[in-house]
C-alpha positions as CSV (number, residue, x, y, z in Angstrom):
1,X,21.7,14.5,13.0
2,X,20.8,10.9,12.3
3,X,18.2,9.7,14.8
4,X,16.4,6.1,14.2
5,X,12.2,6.4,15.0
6,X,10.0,3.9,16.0
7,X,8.1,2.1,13.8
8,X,4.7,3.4,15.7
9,X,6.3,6.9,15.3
10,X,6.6,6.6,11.9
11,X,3.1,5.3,11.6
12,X,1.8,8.1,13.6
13,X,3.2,11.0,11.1
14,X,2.0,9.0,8.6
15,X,-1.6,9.3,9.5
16,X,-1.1,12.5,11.0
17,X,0.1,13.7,7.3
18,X,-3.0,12.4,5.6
19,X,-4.7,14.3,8.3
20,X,-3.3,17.5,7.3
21,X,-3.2,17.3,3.8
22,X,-6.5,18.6,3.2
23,X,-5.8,21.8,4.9
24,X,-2.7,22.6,2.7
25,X,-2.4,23.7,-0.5
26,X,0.0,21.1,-1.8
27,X,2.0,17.8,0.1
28,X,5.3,19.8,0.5
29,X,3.1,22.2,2.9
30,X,1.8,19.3,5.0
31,X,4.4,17.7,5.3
32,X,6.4,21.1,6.8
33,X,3.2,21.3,9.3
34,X,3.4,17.8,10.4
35,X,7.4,17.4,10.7
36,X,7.1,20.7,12.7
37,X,4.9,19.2,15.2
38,X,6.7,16.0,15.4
39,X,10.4,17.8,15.9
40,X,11.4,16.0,12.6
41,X,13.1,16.5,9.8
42,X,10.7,17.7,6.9
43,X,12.6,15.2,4.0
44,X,12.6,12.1,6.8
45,X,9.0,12.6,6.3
46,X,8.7,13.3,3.0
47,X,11.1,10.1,2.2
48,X,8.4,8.3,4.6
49,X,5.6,9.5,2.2
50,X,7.2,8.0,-0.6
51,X,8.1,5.1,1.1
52,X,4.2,4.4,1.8
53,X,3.1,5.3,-1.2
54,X,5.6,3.3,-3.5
55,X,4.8,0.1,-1.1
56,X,1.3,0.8,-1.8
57,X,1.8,0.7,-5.1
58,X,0.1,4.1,-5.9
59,X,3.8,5.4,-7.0
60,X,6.1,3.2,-9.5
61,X,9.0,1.6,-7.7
62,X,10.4,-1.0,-6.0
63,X,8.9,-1.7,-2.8
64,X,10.7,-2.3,0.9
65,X,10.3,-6.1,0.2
66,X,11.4,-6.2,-2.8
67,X,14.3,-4.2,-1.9
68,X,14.8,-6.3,1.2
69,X,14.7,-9.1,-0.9
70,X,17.4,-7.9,-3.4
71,X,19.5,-7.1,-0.4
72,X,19.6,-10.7,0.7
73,X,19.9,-11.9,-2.8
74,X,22.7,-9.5,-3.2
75,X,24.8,-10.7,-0.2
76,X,23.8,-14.8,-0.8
77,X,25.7,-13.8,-4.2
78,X,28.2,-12.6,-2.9
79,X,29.1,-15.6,-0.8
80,X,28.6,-17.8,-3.6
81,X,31.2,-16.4,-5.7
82,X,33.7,-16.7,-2.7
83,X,33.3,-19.8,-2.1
84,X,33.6,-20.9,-5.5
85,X,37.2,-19.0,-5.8
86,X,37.8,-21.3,-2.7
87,X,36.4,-24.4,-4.5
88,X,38.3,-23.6,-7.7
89,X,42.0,-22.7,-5.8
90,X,41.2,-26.4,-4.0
91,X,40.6,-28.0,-7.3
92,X,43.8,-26.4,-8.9
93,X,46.0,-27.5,-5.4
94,X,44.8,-31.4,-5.3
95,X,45.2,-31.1,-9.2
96,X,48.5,-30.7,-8.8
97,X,48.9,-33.1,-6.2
98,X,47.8,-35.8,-8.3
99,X,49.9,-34.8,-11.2
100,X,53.0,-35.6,-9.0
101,X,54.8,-38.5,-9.0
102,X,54.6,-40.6,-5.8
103,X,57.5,-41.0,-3.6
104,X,56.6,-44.0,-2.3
């Protein structure tokens, strides 16, 4: 089941795990605990985890904005290259048009 949560829910496991992690013997334990309480998936807040921490930069990776930014970077790209196929099949066609002879 894929379910969407709140950016404030998300926040709140967040804190909630750094709140626990003391009290367990490794991450993996907490993070159980906590998901438990919350009626969450264990590896949605896991992948949070490692979200926070690789924004932070405490864990090598490339952060949400960067990745955001890639995204749009991606997709601008993309629309480039189309419209220069347009540009160049429009270059090709009035090429051709001025190649032939008038028939006036």
């Amino acid at each position: 089941m894929n379910r969407k949560y709140s950016p404030e829910m998300r926040e709140r496991a967040l804190r909630m795990l750094a709140e626990a992690r003391p009290e367990h013997p490794n991450l993996m334990s907490a993070v159980r605990h906590v998901a438990g309480l919350l009626g969450m998936s264990p590896e949605t807040l896991r992948l949070w985890q490692r979200r926070y921490e690789v924004d932070a930069g405490v864990k090598p990776g490339v952060t949400s904005d960067a990745a955001a930014e890639i995204k749009r970077l991606q997709k601008e790209v993309a629309e480039l290259r189309k419209a220069n196929e347009i540009l160049k099949a429009a270059s090709v066609f009035f090429a051709k048009e001025l190649d032939r002879p008038s028939t006036r």
